[in-house]
C-alpha positions as a LaTeX table, in Angstrom:
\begin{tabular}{lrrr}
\hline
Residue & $x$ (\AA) & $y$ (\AA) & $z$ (\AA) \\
\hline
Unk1 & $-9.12$ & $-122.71$ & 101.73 \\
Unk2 & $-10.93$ & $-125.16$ & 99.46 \\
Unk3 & $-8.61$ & $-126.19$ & 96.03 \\
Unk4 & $-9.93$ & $-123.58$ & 94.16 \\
Unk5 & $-8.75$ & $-120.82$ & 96.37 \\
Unk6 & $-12.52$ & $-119.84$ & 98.27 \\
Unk7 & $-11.74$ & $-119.64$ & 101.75 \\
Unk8 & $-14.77$ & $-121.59$ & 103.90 \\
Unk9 & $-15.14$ & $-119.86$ & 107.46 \\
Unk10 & $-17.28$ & $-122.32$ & 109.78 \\
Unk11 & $-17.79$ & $-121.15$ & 113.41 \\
Unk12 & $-18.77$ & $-123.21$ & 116.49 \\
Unk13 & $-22.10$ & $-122.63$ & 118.45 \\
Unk14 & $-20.82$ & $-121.55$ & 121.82 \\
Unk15 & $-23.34$ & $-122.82$ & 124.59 \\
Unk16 & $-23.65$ & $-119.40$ & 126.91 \\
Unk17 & $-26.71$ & $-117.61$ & 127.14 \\
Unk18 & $-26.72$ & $-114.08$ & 126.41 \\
Unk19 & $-27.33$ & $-111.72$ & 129.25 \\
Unk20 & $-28.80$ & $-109.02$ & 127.24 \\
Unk21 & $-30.88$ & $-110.99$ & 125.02 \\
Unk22 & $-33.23$ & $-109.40$ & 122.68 \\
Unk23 & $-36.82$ & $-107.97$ & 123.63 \\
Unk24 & $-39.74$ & $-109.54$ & 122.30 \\
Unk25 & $-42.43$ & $-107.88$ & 121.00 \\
Unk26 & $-46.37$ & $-109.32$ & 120.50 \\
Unk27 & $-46.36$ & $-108.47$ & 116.74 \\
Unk28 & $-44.66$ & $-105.73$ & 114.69 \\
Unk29 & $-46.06$ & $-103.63$ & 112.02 \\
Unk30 & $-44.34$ & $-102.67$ & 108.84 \\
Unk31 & $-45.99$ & $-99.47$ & 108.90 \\
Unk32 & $-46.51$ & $-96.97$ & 111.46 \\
Unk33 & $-46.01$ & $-98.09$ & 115.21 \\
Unk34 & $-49.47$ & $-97.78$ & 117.48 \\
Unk35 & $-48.86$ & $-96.23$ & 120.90 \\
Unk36 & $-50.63$ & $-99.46$ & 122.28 \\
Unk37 & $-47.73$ & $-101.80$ & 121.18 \\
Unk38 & $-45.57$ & $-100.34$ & 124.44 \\
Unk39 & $-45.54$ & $-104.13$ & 125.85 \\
Unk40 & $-42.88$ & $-106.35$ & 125.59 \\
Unk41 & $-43.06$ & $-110.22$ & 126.35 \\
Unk42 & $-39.28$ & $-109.79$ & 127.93 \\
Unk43 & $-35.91$ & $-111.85$ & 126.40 \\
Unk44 & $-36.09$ & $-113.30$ & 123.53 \\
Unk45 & $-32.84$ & $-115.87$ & 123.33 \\
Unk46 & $-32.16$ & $-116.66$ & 119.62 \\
Unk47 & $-30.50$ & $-120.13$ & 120.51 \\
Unk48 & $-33.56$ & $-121.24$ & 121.85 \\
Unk49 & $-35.36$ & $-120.28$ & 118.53 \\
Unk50 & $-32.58$ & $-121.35$ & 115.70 \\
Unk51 & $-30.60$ & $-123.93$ & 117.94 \\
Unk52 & $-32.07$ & $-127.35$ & 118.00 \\
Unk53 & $-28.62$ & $-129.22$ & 118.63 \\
Unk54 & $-25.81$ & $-126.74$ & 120.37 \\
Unk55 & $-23.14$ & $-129.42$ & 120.35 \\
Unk56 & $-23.40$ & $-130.15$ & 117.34 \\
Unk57 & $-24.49$ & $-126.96$ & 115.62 \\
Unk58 & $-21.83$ & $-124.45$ & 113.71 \\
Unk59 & $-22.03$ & $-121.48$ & 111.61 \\
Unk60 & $-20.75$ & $-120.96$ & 107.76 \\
Unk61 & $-20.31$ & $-118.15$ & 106.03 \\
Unk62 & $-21.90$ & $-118.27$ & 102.41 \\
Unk63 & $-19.70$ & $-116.93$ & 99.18 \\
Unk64 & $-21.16$ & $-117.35$ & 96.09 \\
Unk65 & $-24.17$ & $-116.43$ & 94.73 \\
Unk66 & $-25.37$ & $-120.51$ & 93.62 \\
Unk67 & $-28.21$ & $-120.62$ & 95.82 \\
Unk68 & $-30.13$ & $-117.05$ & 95.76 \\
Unk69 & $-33.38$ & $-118.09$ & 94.80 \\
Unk70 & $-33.88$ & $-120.49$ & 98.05 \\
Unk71 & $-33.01$ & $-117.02$ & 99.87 \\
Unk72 & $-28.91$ & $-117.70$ & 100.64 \\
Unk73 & $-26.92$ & $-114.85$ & 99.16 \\
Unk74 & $-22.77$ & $-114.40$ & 99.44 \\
Unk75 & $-22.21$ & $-112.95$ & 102.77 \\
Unk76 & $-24.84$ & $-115.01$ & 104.71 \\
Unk77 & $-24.01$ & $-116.86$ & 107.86 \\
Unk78 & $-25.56$ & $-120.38$ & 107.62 \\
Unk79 & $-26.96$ & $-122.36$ & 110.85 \\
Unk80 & $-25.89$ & $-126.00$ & 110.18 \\
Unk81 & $-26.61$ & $-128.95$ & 112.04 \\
Unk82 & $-24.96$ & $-131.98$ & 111.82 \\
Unk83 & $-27.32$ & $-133.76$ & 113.92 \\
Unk84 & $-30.18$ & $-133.76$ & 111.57 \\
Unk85 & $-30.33$ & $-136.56$ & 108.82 \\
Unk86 & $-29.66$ & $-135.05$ & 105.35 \\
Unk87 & $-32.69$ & $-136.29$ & 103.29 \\
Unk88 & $-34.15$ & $-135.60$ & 99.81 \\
Unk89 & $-34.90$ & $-131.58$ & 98.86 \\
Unk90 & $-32.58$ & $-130.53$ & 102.37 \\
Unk91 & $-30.39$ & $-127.82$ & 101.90 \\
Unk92 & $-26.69$ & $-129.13$ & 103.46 \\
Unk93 & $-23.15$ & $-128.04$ & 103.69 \\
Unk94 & $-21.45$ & $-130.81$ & 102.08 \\
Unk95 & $-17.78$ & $-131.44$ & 100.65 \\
Unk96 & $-17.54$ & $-132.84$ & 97.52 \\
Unk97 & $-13.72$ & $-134.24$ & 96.22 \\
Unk98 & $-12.42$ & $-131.93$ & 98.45 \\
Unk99 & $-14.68$ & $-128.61$ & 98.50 \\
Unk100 & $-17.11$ & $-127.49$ & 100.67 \\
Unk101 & $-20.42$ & $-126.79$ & 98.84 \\
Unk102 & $-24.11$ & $-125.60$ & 99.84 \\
Unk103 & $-26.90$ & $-127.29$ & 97.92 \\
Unk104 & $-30.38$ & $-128.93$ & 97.83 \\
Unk105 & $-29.58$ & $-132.67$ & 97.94 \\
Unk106 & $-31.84$ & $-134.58$ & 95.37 \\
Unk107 & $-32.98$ & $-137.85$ & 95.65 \\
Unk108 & $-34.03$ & $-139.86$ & 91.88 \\
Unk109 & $-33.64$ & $-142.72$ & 90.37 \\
Unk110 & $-31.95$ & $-144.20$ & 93.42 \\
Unk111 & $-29.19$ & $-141.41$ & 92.15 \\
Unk112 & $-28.10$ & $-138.29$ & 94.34 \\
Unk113 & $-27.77$ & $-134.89$ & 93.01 \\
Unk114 & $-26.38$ & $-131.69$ & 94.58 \\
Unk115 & $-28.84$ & $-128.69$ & 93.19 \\
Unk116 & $-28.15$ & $-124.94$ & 92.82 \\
Unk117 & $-30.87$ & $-122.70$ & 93.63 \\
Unk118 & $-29.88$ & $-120.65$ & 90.18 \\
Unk119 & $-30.01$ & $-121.14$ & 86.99 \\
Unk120 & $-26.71$ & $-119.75$ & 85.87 \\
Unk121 & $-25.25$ & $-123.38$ & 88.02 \\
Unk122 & $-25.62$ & $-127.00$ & 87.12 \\
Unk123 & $-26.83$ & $-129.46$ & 89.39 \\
Unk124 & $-24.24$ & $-132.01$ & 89.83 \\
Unk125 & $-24.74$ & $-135.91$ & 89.84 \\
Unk126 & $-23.12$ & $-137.34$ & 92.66 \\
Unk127 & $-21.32$ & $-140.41$ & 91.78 \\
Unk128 & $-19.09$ & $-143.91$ & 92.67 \\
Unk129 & $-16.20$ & $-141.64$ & 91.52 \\
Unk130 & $-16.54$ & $-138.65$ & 93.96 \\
Unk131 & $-15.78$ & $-138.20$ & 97.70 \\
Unk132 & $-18.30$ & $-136.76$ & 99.48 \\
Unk133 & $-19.59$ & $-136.50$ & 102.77 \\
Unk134 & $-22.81$ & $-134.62$ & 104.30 \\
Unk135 & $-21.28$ & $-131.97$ & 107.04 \\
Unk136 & $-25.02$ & $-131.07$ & 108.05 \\
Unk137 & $-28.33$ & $-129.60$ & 107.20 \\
Unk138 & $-28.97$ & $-125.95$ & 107.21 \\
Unk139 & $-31.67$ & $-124.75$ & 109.43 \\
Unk140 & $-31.28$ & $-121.38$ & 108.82 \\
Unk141 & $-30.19$ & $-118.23$ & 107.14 \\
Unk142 & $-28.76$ & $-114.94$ & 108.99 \\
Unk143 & $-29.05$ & $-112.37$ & 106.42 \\
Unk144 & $-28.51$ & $-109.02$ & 106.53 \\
Unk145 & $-31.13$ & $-106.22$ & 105.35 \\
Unk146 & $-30.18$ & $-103.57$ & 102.99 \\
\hline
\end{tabular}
């Protein structure tokens, strides 16, 4: 648990290949399925598709809702990589004095800023005074569909 009580669940990438992975399809319709679309390409393995760095690659969960408009809403699982180099506008899980966090990391001024994707949050200037540290750069956002 982070100071303020949130519990932070990060998972590890395990590095096995699913058996069953999912069928591909050529294209998909959001309307109503054509009796020609019968083919399938074969497996599609996600880890090939959202994975670029296994070993160094974990999941988080998301709680909060401080970054909704760039599509990240409590509940989410999170594909971070700590292999990529955080840079300027990248979303990353970072932990600042002592809390884990998820925001766009600004670069001005030769000043860094951690930015919600909400209005209702301030960004926050990141300063001599704090600790923080970079964990790694989300890649992508598991979300489920209501």
């Amino acid at each position: 648990m982070d100071k303020k009580g949130k519990e932070v669940s990060i998972y590890s990438m395990k590095e096995t290949r699913a058996p069953g992975a999912l069928q591909a399809t050529n294209s998909v319709s959001a309307g109503f399925p054509s009796p020609a679309d019968d083919y399938t390409e074969g497996p599609l393995d996600l880890n090939e598709h959202l994975v670029r760095h296994p070993a160094a690659t974990f999941f988080v969960r998301v709680q909060g809702e401080s970054m909704v408009n760039a599509g990240i809403h409590s509940g989410d699982l999170l594909i971070v990589d700590r292999a990529l180099e955080p840079g300027h506008r990248k979303i990353v899980l970072a932990v600042l004095d002592g809390e884990f966090t998820v925001k766009r990391l600004i670069e001005r001024g030769g000043r860094l800023y951690l930015y919600p994707e909400n209005p209702a949050y301030k960004p926050v200037e990141i300063t001599e005074e704090n600790r923080f540290e970079v964990w790694g750069v989300v890649t992508a956002v598991i979300h489920e569909v209501l």
